[in-house]
C-alpha positions in Angstrom: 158.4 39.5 81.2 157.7 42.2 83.7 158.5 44.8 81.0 156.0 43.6 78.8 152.9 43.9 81.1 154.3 47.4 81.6 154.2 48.5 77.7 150.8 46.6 77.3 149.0 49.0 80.0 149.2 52.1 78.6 148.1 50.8 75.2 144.8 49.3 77.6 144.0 52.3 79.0 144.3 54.5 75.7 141.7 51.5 74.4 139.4 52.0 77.3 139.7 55.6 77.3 138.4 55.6 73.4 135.8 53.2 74.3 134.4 55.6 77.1 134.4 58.5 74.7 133.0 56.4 72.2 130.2 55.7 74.4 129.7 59.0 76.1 126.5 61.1 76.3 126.1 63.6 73.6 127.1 66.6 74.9 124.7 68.7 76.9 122.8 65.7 77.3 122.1 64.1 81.1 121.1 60.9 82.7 119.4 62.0 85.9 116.4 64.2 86.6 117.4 67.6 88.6 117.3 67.4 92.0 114.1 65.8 93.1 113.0 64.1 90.6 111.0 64.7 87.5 107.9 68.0 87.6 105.5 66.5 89.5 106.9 63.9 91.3 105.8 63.1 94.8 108.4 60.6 96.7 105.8 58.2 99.6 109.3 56.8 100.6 111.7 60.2 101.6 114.4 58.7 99.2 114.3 61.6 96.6 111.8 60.8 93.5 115.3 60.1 91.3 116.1 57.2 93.2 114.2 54.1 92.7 112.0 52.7 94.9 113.3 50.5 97.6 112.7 47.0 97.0 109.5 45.1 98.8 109.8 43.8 102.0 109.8 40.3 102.8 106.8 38.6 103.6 105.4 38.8 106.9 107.8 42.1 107.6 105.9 44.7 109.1 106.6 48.2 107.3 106.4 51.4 108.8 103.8 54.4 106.9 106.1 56.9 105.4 107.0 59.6 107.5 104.9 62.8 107.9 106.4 66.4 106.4 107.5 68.6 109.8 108.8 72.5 109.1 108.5 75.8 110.2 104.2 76.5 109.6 103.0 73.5 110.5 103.3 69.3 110.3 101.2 67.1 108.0 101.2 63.3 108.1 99.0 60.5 106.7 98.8 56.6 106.2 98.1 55.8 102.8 94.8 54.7 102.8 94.0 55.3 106.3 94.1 58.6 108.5 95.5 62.2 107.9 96.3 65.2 109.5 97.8 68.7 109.2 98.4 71.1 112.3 99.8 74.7 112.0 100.0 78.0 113.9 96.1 78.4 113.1 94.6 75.1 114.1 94.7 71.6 113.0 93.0 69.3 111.0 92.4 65.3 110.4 90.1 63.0 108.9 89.9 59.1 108.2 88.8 58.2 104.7 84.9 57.5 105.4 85.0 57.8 108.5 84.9 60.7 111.0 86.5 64.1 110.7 87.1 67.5 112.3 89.0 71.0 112.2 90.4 73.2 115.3 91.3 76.8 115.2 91.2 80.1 117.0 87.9 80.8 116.0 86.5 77.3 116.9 86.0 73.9 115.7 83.9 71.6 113.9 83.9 67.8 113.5 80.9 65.0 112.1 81.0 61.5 111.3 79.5 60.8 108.0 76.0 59.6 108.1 76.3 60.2 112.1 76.3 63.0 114.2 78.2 66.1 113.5 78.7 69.3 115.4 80.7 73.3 115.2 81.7 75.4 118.4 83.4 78.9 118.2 83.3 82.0 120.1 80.0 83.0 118.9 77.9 80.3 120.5 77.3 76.2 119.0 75.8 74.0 117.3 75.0 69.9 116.4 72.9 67.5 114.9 72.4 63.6 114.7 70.6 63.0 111.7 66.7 62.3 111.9 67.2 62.8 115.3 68.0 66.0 118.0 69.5 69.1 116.9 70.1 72.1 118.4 72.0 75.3 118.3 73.1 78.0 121.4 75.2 80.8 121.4 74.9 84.4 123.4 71.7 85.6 122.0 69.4 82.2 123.3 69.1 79.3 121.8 66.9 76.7 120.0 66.5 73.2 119.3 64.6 70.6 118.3 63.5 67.2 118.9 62.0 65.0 116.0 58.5 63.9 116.4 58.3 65.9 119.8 58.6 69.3 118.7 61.0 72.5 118.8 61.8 75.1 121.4 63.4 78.3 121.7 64.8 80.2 124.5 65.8 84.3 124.0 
């Protein structure tokens, strides 16, 4: 009886071996994308945009925002949605969607809220605003400013 089983496997895996060629991609044909993922693919979750997504989490589960992009010139990061920011060798920048933003650098920086006040400051001298309201600007050669309703002034 044991013999039997032994002449049958060979004949089994010659079968499945047919069936497999049978079956096989044409040839120079291919399943996956090249590594990461199709042109133009951009992967929220770090798994490699040829990989499918992870499944959702269970209600209730609290899920971390994907993971910011860290390397050699700079790091960028952002919550989908919500708040973003880059920062480099040359200065840094962030924003939330509709609400305020601002840039840093070796020459200065500048920030404003929308709708609010906003403001820029650099080696040269600075200046802000709040909208229908003060204003001014200084910097090393006087400065000037004004006050709706109240009037300007200048100073050399």
């Amino acid at each position: 009886m044991l013999t039997d089983h032994l002449k049958r496997a060979p004949v089994l895996a010659a079968g499945a071996s047919a069936l497999a060629i049978a079956f096989a991609v044409p040839a120079g044909a291919t399943l996956a994308f090249p590594a990461g993922g199709p042109p133009g693919c951009v992967d929220p979750y770090g798994t490699g945009c040829a990989a499918p997504p992870p499944p959702p989490p269970a209600p209730g589960v609290f899920v971390p925002p994907p993971p910011g992009v860290v390397g050699p010139g700079g790091a960028a990061g952002a919550i989908p949605g919500g708040p973003g920011g880059v920062a480099g060798p040359q200065g840094a920048a962030g924003a939330i969607p509709g609400g305020p933003g601002g840039v840093a650098g070796p020459q200065g920086a500048a920030g404003a809220i929308p709708g609010g006040p906003g403001g820029a400051a650099g080696p040269q001298g600075a200046t802000g605003a709040i909208p229908g309201g003060p204003s001014g600007t200084a910097g090393p050669g006087g400065a000037t400013g004004c006050i709706p309703g109240v009037g300007c002034a200048t100073t050399p």
